[in-house]
N, C-alpha and C positions, 0 to 999 in steps of 0.2 A: 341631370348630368352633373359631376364632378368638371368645373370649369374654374380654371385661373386666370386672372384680368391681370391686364396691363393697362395701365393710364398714369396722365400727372395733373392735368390743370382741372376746371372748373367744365368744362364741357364732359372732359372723361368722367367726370366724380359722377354727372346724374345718372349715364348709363350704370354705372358700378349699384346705383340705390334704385334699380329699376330693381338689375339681379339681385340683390339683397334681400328685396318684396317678393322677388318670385320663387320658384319652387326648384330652382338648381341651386346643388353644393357649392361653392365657393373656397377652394379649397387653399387660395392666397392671394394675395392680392402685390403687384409689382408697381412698383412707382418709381422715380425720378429723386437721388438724396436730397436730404433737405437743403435750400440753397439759403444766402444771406437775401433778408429785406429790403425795399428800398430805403427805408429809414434805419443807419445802424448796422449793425455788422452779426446782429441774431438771426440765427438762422430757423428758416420758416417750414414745416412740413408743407409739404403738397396737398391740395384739394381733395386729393385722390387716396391720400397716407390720412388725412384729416378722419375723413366718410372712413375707411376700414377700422381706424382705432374703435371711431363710435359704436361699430360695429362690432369690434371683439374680432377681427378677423387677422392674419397672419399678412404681418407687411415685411415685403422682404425689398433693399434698396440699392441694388447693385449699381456701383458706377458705371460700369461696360459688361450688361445680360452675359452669363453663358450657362449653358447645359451645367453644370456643378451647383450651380443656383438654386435649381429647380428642381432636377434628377430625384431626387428623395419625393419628390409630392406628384402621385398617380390623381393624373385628370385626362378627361375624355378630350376635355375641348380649349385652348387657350385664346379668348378676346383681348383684341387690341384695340385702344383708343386713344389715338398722339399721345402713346405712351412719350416717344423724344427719342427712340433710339431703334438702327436698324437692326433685326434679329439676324443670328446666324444660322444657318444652316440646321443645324444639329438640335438648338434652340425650337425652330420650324417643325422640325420631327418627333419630339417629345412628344406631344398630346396625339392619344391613339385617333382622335376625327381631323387632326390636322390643328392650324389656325386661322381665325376671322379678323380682319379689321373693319372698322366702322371709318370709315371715309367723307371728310367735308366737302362733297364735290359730286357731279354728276360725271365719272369717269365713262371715255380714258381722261376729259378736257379736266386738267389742273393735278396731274400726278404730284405729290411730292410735299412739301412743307406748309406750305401757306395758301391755302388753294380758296378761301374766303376772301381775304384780303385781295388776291390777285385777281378775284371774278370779281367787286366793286371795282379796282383799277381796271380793269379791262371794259367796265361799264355793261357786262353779262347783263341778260335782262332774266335768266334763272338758272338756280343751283339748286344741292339737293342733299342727299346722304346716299352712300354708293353699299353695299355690304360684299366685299370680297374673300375669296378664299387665299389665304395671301401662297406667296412664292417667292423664291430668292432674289426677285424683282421688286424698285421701287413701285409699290401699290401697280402692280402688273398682273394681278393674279387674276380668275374666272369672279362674274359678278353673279351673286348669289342673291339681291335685291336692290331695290333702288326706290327712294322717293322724290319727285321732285318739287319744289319749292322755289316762286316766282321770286327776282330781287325787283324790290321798289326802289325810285327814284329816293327815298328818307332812310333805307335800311342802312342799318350801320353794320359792323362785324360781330358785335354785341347782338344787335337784334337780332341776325345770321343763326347765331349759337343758337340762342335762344328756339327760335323755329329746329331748327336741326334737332335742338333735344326733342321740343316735343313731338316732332313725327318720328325719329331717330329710336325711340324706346320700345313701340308698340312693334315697330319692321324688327328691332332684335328679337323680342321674345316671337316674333310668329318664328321668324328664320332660322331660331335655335328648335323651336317645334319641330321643324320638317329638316334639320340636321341628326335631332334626335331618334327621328322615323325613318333617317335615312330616306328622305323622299326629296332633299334640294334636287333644282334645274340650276344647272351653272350657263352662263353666255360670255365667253371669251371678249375680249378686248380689241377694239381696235385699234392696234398700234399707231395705224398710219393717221390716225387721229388724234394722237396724243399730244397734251400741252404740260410743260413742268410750271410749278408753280414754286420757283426758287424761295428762300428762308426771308422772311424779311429783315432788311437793315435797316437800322435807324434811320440813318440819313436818308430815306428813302420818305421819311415823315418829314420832311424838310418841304416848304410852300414857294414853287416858282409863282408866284404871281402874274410873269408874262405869259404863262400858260392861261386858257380862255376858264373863265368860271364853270364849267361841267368839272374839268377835270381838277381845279381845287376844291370843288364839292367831294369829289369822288379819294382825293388824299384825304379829308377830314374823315369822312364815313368809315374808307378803310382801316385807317392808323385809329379807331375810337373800339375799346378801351383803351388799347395798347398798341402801339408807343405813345401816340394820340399827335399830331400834326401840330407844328413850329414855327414859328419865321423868329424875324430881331425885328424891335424896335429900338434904333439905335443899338445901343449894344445889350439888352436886354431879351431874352430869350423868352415868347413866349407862347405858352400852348391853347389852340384852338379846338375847340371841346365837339362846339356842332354849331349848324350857319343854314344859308340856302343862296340859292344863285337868286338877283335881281335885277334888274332891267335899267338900263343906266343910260344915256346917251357920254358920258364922259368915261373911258377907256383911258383911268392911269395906271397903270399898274402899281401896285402896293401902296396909292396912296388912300389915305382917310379922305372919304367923301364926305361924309355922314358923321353923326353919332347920335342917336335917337333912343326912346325905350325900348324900342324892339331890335337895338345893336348895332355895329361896328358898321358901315360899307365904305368898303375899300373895294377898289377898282381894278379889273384884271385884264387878261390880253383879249376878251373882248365883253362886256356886258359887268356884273361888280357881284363881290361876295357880299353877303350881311352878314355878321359873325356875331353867334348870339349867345353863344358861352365862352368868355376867354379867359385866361389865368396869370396871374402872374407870380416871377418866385419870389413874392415878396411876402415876411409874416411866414403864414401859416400855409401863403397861395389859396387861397379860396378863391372860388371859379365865379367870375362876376358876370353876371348878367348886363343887359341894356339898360335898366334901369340903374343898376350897381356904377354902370360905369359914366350916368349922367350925378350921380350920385357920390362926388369926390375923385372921379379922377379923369376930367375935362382938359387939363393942362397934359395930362400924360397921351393920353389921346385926341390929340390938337386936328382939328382940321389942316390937313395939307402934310401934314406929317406922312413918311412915307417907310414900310414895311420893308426890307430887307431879307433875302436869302438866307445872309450868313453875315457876320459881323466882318468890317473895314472894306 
């Protein structure tokens, strides 16, 4: 099949180099324009723009999709994978089989932007990859397969990706098989089950501490790679990488109980986190371990010292 992809980050890239390897045309490839890095003001192609160059493939970067875009390039089929933008209508009906998105979520539960992230905060015990036939509806459209995949108590949003590509690959190419053969089963949605899974905000990586240790476990896991979870020490802002809940009979919230090789514990609204990767923005910010931080910085992370929301 002649098929044009849409994607932009590191998750859309593996599907695009699945198609790449297999035996459909590719006939462009859509992405997200280049945005500025976080170091500096150069701006970075997409994961998605990166994989098509390599590829020799036609990358086309429109701010806001439409029909004038495309209109010139005849393809059967158009794949979506958080490309970042919703298609319109007219967009929708260009490819003579329609369009598919690849989905982070066991739909209908987690329509919408962040549907990873929100199933670690929600403390989901599994998710999946949904394949739909899309519609002028957010991720509303008939589900054309599905895999699901268990979340572990350790699973971060990273790990998440991770599993998703590698059962998320094999479920495309079968599903493009039997679109090809015209032999898909579609199973409509149940609305009345539906949950949205809003964009995430920054500040949403921010660490209450009064909050019981499950649920600061479950902000680190979510927000890891990206945004990656925050508090202040004093006024010092700094990022918590990855930890585990431990057992404590003292309940301070954000205060330093601890500081051992195996990391940080600080005390929550009820039992204490250990924080075994934490960063600071200081230098280069290199992300210090337990040992790193018995290891020159004792005074900075003082017993009794105590963890902050937000600075004053």
């Amino acid at each position: 099949m002649k098929i044009l992809f849409a994607g932009t980050p590191e998750f859309a890239a593996g599907f695009l180099e699945s198609l790449v390897e297999s035996e459909h045309d590719i006939v462009g490839v859509i992405t997200q324009p280049d945005k500025p890095g976080k170091r500096g003001k150069k701006l970075r192609p997409s994961p998605v723009k990166q994989l098509a160059e390599q590829a020799k493939l036609l990358v086309i970067q429109p701010t806001r999709l439409a029909l004038n875009d495309i209109k010139h390039l005849e393809c059967d089929l158009m794949l979506v994978v958080a490309f970042g933008q919703i298609l319109k209508p007219d967009v929708l009906a260009h490819p003579k089989l329609g369009c598919i998105n690849i989905h982070a979520s066991i739909l209908p539960r987690w329509r919408g932007a962040a549907p990873i992230q929100r199933a670690i905060l929600a403390g989901d015990k599994e998710s999946g990859v949904t394949l739909i036939r899309m519609d002028a509806g957010l991720d509303t459209g008939d589900m054309l397969a599905k895999s699901v995949v268990p979340i572990s108590s350790l699973d971060t949003t990273a790990d998440l990706l991770n599993k998703f590509t590698n059962i998320g690959q094999p479920l495309l190419l079968e599903t493009l098989k039997f679109v090809d053969e015209r032999t898909t089963k579609q199973e409509p949605q149940d609305n009345d089950a539906a949950t949205y899974a809003h964009k995430i905000q920054k500040s949403e990586a921010m660490i209450d501490w009064q909050q019981d240790a499950q649920q600061v476990d479950r902000v680190v896991r979510a927000f890891n790679p990206d945004p990656v979870a925050f508090t202040f020490l004093d006024t010092t802002r700094v990022k918590i990488h990855s930890g585990r809940i431990v057992t404590t009979s003292l309940c301070e919230p954000g205060t330093i109980l601890e500081l051992s090789s195996k990391g940080l514990t600080v005390g929550c609204g009820d039992q204490a986190y250990l924080i075994e990767k934490i960063q600071l923005p200081i230098g280069k910010g290199a992300i210090l371990s337990g040992a790193d931080m018995l290891n020159g910085w004792t005074d900075t992370f003082e017993i009794g010292s105590t963890f902050k929301e937000k600075v004053g």
